[in-house]
C-alpha positions in Angstrom: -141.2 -77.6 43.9 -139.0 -75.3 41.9 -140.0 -71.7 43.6 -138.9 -69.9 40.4 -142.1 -68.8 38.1 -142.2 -70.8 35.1 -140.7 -68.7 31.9 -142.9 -66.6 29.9 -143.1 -69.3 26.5 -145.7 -68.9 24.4 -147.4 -72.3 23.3 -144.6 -74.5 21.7 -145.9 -75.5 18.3 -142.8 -77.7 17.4 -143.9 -80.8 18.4 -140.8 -83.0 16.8 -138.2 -80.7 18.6 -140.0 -80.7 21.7 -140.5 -84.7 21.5 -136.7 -85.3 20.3 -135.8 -83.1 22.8 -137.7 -85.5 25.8 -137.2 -88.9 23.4 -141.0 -88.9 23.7 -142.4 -92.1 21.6 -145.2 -92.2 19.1 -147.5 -94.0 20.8 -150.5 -95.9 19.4 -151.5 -99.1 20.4 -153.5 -99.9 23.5 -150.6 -101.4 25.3 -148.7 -98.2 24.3 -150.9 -96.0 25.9 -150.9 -97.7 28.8 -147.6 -97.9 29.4 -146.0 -95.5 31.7 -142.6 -95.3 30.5 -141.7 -95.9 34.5 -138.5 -98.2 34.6 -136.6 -96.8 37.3 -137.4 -95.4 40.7 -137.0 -91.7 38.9 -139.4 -93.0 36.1 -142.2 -94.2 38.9 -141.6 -90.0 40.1 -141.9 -88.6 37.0 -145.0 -90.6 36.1 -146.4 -90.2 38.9 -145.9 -85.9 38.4 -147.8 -86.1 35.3 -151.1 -87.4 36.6 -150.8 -84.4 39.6 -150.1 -82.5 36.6 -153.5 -84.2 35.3 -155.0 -83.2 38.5 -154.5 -80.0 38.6 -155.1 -79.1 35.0 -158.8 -80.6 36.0 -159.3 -78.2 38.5 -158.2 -75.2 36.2 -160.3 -77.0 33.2 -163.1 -79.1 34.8 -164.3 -80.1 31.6 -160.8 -81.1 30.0 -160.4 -84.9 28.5 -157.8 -87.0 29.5 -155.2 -88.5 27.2 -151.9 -90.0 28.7 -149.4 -88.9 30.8 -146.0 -91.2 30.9 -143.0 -90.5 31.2 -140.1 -90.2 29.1 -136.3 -88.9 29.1 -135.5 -86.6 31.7 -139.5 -85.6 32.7 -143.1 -86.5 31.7 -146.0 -85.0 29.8 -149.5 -85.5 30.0 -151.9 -84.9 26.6 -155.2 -82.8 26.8 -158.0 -82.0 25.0 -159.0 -78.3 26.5 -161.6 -76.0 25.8 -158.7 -72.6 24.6 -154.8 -72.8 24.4 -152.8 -73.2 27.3 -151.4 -70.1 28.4 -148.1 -68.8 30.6 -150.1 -67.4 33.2 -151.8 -71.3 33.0 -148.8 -72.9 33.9 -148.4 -71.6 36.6 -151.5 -72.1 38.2 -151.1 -75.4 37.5 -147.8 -75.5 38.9 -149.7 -73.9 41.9 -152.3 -77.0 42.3 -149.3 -79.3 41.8 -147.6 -77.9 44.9 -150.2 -78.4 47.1 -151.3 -81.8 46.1 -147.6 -82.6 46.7 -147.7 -80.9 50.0 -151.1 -83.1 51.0 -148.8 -86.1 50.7 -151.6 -88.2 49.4 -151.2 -92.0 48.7 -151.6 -93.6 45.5 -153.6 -96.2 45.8 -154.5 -99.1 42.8 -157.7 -99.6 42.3 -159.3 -103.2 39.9 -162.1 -102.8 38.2 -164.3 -105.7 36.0 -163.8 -104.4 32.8 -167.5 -103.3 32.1 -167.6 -101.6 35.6 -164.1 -99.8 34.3 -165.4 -99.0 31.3 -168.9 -97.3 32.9 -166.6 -95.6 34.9 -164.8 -93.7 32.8 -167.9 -92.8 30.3 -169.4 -91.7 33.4 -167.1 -88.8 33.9 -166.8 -88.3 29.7 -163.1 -89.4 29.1 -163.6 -91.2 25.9 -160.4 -91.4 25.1 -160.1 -93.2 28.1 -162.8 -95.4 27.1 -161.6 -95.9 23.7 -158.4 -97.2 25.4 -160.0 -99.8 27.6 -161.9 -100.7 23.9 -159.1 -101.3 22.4 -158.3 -103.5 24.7 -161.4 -105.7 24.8 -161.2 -105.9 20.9 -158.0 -107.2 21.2 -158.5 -110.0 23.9 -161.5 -111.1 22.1 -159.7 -111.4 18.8 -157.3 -113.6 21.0 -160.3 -115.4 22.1 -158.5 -114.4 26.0 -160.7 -112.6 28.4 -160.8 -109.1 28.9 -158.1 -107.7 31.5 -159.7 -106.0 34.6 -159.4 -101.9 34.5 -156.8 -101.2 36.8 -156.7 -97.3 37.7 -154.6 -95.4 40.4 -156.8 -92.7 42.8 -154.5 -89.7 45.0 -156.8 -87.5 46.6 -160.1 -86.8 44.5 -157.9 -87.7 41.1 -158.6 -91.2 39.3 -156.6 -92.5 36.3 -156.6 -95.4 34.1 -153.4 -96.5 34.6 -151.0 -99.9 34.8 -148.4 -97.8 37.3 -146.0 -97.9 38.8 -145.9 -94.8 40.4 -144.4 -93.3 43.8 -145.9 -94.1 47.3 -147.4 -90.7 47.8 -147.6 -87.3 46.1 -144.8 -85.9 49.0 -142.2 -88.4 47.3 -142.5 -86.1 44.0 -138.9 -84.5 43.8 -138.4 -80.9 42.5 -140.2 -79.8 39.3 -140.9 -77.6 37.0 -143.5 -77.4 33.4 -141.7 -76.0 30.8 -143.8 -76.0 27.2 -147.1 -76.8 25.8 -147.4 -78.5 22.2 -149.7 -80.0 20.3 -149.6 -83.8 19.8 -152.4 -86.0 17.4 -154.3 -88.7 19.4 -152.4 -91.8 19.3 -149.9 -90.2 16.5 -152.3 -90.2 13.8 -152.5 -87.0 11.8 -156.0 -87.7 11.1 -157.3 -87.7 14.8 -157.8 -85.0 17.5 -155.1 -82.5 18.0 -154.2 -82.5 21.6 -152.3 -80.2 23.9 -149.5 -81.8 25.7 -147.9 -80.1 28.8 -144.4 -81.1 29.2 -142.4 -80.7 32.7 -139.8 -82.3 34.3 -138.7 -83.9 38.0 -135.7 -84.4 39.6 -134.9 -85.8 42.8 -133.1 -82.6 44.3 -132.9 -79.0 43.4 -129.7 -78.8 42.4 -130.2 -81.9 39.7 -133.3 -80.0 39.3 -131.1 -76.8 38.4 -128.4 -78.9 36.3 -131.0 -80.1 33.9 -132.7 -76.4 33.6 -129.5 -74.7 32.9 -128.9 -77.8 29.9 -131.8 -76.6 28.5 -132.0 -72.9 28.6 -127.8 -73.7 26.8 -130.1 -75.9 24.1 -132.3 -73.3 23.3 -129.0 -70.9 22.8 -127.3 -73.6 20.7 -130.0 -74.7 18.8 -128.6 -75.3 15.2 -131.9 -73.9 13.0 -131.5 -70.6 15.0 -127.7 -70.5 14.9 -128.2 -71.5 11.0 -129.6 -68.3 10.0 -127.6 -66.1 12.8 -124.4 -67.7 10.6 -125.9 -67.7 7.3 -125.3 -71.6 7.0 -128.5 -72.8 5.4 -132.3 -71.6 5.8 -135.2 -73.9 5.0 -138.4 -73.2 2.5 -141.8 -74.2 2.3 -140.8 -75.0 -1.5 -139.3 -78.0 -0.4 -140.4 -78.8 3.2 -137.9 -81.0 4.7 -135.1 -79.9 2.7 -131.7 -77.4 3.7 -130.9 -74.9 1.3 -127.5 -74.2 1.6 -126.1 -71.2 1.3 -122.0 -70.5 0.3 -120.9 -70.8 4.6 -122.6 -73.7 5.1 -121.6 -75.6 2.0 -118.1 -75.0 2.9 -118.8 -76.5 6.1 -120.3 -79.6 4.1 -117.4 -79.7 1.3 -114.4 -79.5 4.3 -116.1 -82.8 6.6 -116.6 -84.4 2.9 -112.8 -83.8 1.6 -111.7 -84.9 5.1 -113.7 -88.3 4.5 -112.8 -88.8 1.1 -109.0 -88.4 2.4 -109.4 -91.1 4.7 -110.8 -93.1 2.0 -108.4 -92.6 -0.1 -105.7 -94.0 2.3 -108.1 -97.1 2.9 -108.7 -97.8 -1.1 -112.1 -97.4 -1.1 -112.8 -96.4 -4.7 -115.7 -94.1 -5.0 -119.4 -94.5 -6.8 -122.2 -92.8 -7.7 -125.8 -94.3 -8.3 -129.3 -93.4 -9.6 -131.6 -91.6 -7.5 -135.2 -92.8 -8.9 -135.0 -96.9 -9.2 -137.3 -98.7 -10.9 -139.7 -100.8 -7.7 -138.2 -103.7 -8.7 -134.7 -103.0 -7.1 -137.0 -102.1 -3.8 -139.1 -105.1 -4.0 -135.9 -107.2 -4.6 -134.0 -106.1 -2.0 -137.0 -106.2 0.8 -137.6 -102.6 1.3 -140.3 -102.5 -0.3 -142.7 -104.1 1.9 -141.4 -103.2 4.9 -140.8 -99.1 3.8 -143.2 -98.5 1.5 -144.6 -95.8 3.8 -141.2 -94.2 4.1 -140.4 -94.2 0.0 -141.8 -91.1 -2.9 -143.1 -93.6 -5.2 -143.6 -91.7 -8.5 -145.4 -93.1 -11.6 -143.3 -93.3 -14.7 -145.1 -94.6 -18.3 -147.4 -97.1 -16.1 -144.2 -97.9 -13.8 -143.5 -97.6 -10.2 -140.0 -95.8 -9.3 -138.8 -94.8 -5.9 -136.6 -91.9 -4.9 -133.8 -94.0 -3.0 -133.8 -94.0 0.7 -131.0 -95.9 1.3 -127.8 -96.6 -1.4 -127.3 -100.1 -0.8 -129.1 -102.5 -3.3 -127.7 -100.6 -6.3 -123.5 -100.7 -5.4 -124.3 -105.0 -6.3 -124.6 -103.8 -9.4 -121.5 -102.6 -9.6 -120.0 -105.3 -8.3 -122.2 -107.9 -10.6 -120.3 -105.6 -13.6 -117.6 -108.6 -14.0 -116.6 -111.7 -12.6 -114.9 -111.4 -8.7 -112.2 -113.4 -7.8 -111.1 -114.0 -3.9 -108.5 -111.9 -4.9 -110.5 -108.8 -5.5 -111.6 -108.4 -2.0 -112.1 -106.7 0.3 -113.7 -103.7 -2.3 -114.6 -100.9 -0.9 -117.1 -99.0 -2.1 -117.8 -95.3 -1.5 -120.7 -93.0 -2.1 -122.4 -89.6 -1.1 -125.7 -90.6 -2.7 -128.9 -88.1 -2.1 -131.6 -90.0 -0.1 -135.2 -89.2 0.2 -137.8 -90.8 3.2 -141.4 -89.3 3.0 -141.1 -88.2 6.8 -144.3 -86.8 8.1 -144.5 -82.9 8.4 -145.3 -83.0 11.8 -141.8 -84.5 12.3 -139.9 -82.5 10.6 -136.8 -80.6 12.6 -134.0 -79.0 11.2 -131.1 -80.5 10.0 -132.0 -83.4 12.6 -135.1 -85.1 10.8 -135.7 -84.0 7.2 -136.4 -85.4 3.5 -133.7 -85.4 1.6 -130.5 -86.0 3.2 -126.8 -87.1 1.6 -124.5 -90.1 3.5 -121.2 -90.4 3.5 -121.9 -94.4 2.9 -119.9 -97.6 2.0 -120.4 -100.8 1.0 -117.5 -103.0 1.4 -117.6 -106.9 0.2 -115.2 -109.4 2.0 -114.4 -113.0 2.5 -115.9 -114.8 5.9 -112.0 -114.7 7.0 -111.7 -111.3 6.9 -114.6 -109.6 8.2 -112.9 -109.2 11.6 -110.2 -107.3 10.4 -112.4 -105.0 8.2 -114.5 -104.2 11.0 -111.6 -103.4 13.3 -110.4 -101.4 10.7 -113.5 -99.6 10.3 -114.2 -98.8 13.9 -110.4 -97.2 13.9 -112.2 -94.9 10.9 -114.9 -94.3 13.6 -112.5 -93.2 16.0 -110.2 -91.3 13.7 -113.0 -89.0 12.3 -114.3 -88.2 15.3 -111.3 -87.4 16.9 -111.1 -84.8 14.4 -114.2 -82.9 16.0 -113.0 -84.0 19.6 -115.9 -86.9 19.5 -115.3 -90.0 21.9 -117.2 -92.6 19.9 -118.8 -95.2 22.4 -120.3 -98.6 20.7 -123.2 -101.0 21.1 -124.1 -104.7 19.6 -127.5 -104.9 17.7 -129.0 -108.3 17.1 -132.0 -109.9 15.2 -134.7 -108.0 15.1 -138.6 -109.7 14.8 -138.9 -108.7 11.6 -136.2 -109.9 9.7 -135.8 -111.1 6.4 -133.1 -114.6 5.8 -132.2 -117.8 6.8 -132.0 -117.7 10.6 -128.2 -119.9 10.6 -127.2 -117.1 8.4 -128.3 -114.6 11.0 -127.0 -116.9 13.8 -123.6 -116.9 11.9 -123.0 -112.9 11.1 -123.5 -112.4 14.7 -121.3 -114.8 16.0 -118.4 -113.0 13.3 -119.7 -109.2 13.8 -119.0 -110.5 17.7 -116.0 -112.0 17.1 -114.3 -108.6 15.3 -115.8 -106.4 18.4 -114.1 -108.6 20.6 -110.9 -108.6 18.6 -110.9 -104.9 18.3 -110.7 -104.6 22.0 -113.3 -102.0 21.9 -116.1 -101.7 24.8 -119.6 -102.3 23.8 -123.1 -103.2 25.3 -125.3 -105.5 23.6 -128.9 -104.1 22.1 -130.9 -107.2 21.7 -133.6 -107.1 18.6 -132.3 -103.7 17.9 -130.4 -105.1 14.3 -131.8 -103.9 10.8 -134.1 -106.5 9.1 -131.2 -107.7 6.6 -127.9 -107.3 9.1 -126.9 -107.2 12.8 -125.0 -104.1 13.4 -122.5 -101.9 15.4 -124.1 -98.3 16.6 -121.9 -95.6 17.1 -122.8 -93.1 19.9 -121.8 -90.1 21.3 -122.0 -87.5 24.1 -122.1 -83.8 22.8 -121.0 -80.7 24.9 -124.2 -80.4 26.9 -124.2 -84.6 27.9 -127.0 -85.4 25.4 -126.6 -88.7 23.8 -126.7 -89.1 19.9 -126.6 -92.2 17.5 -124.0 -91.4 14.7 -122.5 -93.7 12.7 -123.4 -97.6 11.5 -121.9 -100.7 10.7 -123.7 -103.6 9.5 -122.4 -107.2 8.5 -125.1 -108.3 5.7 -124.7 -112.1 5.0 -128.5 -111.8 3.7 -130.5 -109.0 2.1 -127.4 -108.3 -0.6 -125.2 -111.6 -1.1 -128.0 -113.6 -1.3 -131.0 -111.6 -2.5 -128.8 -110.2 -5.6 -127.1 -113.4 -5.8 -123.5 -112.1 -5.2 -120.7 -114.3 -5.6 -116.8 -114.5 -6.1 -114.4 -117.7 -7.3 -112.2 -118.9 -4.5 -108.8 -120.3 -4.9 -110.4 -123.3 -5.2 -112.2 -122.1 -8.6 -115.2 -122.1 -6.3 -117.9 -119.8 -6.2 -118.5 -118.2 -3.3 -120.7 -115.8 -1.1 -119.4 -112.7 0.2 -120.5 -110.6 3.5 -121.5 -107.2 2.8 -120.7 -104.5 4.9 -122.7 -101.6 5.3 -121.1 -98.7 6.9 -121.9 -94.7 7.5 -119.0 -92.4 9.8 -121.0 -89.2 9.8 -124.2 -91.0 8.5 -126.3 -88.2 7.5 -124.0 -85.0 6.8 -127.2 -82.7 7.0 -127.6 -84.1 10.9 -123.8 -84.3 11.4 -123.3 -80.8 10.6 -126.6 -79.8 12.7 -125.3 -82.0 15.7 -121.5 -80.5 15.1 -123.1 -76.9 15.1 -124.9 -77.8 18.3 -121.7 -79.3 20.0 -119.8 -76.1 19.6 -122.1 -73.2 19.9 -121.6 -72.6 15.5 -117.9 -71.5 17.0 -116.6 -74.3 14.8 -112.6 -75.7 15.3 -110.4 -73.9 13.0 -110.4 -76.6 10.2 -114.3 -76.4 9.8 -114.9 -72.6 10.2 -116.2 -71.4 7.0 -114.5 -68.2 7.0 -111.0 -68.7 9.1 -109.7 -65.4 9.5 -110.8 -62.1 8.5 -108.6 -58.8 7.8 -109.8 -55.8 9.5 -107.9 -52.6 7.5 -108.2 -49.3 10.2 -109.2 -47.0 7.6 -109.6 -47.0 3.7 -105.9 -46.7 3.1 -105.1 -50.2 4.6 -107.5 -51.5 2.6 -104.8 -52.8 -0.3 -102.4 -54.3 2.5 -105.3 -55.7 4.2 -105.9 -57.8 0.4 -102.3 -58.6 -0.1 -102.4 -60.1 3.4 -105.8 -61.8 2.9 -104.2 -63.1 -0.7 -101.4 -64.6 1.0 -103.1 -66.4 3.6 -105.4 -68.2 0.9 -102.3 -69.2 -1.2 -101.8 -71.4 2.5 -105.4 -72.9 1.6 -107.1 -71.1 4.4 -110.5 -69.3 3.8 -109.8 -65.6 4.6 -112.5 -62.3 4.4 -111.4 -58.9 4.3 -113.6 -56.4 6.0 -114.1 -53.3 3.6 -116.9 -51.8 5.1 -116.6 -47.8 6.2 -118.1 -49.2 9.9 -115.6 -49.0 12.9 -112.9 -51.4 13.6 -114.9 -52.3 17.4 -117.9 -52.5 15.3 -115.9 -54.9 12.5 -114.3 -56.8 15.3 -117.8 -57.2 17.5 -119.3 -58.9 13.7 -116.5 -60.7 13.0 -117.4 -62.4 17.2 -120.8 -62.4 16.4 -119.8 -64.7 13.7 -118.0 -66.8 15.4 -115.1 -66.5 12.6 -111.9 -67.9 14.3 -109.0 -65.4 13.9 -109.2 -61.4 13.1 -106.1 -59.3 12.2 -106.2 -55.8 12.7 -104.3 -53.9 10.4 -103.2 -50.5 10.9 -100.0 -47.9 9.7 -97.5 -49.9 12.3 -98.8 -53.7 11.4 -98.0 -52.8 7.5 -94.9 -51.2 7.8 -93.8 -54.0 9.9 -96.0 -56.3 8.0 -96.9 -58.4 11.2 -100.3 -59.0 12.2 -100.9 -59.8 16.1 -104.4 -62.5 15.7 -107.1 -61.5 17.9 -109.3 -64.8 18.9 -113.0 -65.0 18.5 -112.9 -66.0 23.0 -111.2 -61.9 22.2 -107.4 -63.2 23.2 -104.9 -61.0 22.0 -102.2 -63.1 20.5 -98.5 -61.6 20.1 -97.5 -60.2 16.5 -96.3 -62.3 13.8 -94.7 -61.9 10.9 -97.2 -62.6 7.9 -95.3 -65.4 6.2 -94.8 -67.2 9.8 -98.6 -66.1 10.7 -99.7 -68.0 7.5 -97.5 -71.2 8.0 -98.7 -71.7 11.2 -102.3 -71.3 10.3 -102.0 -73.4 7.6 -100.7 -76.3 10.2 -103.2 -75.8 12.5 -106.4 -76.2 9.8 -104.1 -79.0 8.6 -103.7 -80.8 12.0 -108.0 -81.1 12.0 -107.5 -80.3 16.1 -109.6 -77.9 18.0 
């Protein structure tokens, strides 16, 4: 065990960043609860820390009821029902009763029990949730008309868990740990059941992996996008619209500079660029198969004894664009562009920044081709993938999702935009893995990952090869050369995907000390005193006639005190001027890092500015 004292955090209320910081799942079937999330030797560990975690909460709370304890990405947590919050001071006596279970070294031993003997058991010591669990299950087997399974639970010491395992051999195998938060969690996800407390922590096998991950973390917390949001007045969120960023004039520039980038890159690829409803009549939805399978997801509204849906996805209505005339082979490939507003009715209890919200705006595309030249498209669209990216210094990585269970179409059809989607990976010479089931309902399709500053992994972008839900659902067709008509394949494809979660991710990556070509405000002129004020406009006037966005710093505070600001701000470039820098009219850039950079003339200073926000490097 860690011998450090756990920080001083008050009760963590945020479940969603808590739980996308851990990947912690929504669990609520029986089988879910039961499962331990152990699929690796460190997996058996970490499971195995939450139930002496259960143990020793137990001993602090006698009376406390028992939810589940798996674990997840890079720890474990363990959900309770306790009599007052958890405090600090809590933590670490819990941390306390953790060491010395691990220090008795006490075996875990499995334990089977018949299923009413199990299910006694637990009543016995008043753990219904426990009981409702092993319920569950009996339901569930009987419905099945398959007998009941036997309880099987896991004892260390005096502690006794329902529990499938696996876990370690003995408490003295747990690694390093440390608890780090406390929020609440519903029962089995459902808003409408108990609110629980879960205590999350986390294990490593040494101290130093142990240290690594803590030091991520604490780096997190000072990177975390909603606080560095309002510390650089980017955008600010409101109870008026929960779920929804109000942007403010910094943050919008941010927004407007990826989205002209894009639409450059566009531009050179012919996409041509569209613009759709928002609220569509249920009929599109129904059409398409949403519908059914996202109702949940969708604001339905009522409209003069109609059903519309805010959109949560663009794709259904670019076939009527293309359904406008008749298509001929020669028409393809069209690409289709559009930054269309979405809304999904996410839960408020999952709501997280510019990471999870509402309403959200994606720099989509729907592109229809001919069977013989989907491999080329998609090669061409993963060299988009690798160009944007390379703008922010992104290494995109790749993976292969197939059929999913639920999927909508004629199975050859699936069978055969795998076998091409395959075919154009393979082509492309890029490196992939293969996600089995992991495909959207209508398409298999390409994810797009990648590794931010801190190592934490995030899926971006999308491409999807659609032989189903749009060519044949809305009937698409085009003539061949044959005077033939024919299906196309519809591809569905996002870069940034969500620019709300790009730009919260981006700000994340770099600390809000965006690369020059992002920053909101590029420079800023720092006159001395009042009298430099006019040269310090002229300069500022010449440097936006390069296209850069340049402040000038009027304010009667001190020039340390403008300069520490401008820093706080994380604004790229500052340029002092004073009696000697206007008379020479040179300026000699101080960096936000606080490099002092030699002097330059003004004309040469704004040329080379201008290249480097033009280059798009860091």
């Amino acid at each position: 065990m860690t011998q450090d004292r756990p920080a001083a955090e008050a009760p963590d209320t945020d479940r969603q960043a808590l739980d996308e910081e851990f990947d912690a799942p929504v669990r609520g079937s029986a089988e879910e609860l039961l499962d331990a999330g152990a699929h690796s030797e460190l997996d058996a560990m970490r499971h195995s820390a939450a139930h002496v975690m259960a143990e020793a909460v137990l001993e602090l709370f006698p009376g406390a009821k028992l939810g589940i304890g798996p674990a997840i990405k890079d720890g474990f947590y363990y959900d309770f029902e306790l009599p007052r919050p958890v405090t600090p001071d809590d933590l670490a006596a819990i941390e306390a009763g953790m060491a010395a279970s691990i220090a008795a070294d006490h075996p875990f031993v499995r334990k089977e029990l018949a299923p009413a003997e199990g299910r006694a058991f637990f009543v016995a010591r008043d753990q219904p949730y426990k009981v409702e669990i092993l319920d569950d299950l009996a339901t569930k087997s009987k419905a099945a008309g398959e007998p009941t399974p036997v309880t099987s639970t896991y004892e260390h010491g005096s502690f006794i868990d329902l529990c499938k395992g696996p876990h370690v051999a003995s408490t003295g195998k747990i690694g390093p740990f440390k608890l780090l938060s406390v929020a609440g969690a519903y029962w089995r996800g459902d808003e409408h059941r108990p609110m629980l407390q879960r205590i999350y922590g986390t294990v490593w096998t040494n101290q130093a992996d142990l240290d690594q991950y803590l030091w991520r973390r604490a780096e997190a917390k000072k990177r975390d996008h909603r606080r560095l949001g309002v510390q650089l007045d980017l955008y600010s969120f409101h109870d008026v619209s929960p779920g929804s960023a109000f942007w403010h004039p910094k943050g919008q520039m941010i927004w407007r500079t990826l989205e002209s980038a894009m639409r450059e890159l566009q531009l050179r690829r012919g996409y041509q660029e569209i613009s759709t409803p928002i609220m569509v009549n249920e009929k599109l939805w129904l059409k398409s198969g949403h519908l059914p399978l996202y109702a949940d997801n969708m604001f339905l509204l009522q409209v003069e004894g109609q059903t519309f849906g805010l959109k949560p996805m663009n794709c259904p209505e670019s076939t009527f664009i293309y359904q406008s005339r008749l298509r001929s082979y020669r028409d393809l490939p069209l690409r289709y562009n559009e930054y269309g507003r979405l809304h999904r009715n996410e839960r408020s209890g999952t709501l997280s920044g510019l990471t999870r919200v509402r309403q959200f705006i994606q720099d989509d595309a729907h592109i229809y081709v001919r069977p013989d030249q989907l491999a080329d498209e998609i090669e061409a669209l993963l060299g988009e993938v690798h160009e944007a990216y390379s703008w922010v210094g992104l290494t995109p990585r790749f993976a292969f999702a197939t059929k999913p269970d639920k999927a909508i179409g004629d199975p050859l059809l699936w069978e055969r935009a795998e076998s091409l989607i395959k075919e154009a990976l393979d082509r492309s010479g890029s490196q992939y893995v293969v996600k089995p089931k992991d495909g959207t309902f209508y398409a298999p399709k390409i994810d797009i990952y990648i590794d931010d500053a801190l190592g934490r992994e995030w899926q971006m972008a999308t491409i999807q090869a659609d032989l189903t839900m749009l060519p044949e659902q809305f009937d698409l067709s085009y003539i061949d050369e044959h005077g033939q008509p024919q299906r196309p394949i519809a591809i569905h494809r996002a870069i940034y995907g969500s620019l709300e979660r790009f730009i919260g991710i981006l700000t994340e990556h770099f600390a809000g000390a965006f690369p020059l070509w992002v920053a909101p405000i590029q420079a800023v002129v720092i006159p001395i005193a009042d009298r430099h004020l006019l040269a310090a406009e002229e300069l500022a006037s010449l440097l936006r006639a390069r296209g850069l966005r340049v402040d000038v710093d009027g304010s009667d505070s001190r020039m340390q005190n403008k300069i520490r600001l401008a820093q706080e701000q994380k604004i790229p470039y500052m340029l002092v001027l004073g009696d000697r820098e206007i008379e020479a009219r040179t300026a000699a850039p101080r960096t936000r890092a606080g490099e002092q950079q030699p002097a330059e003339d003004w004309d040469a200073l704004a040329d080379r500015l201008a290249g480097e926000s033009a280059a798009r490097g860091l």
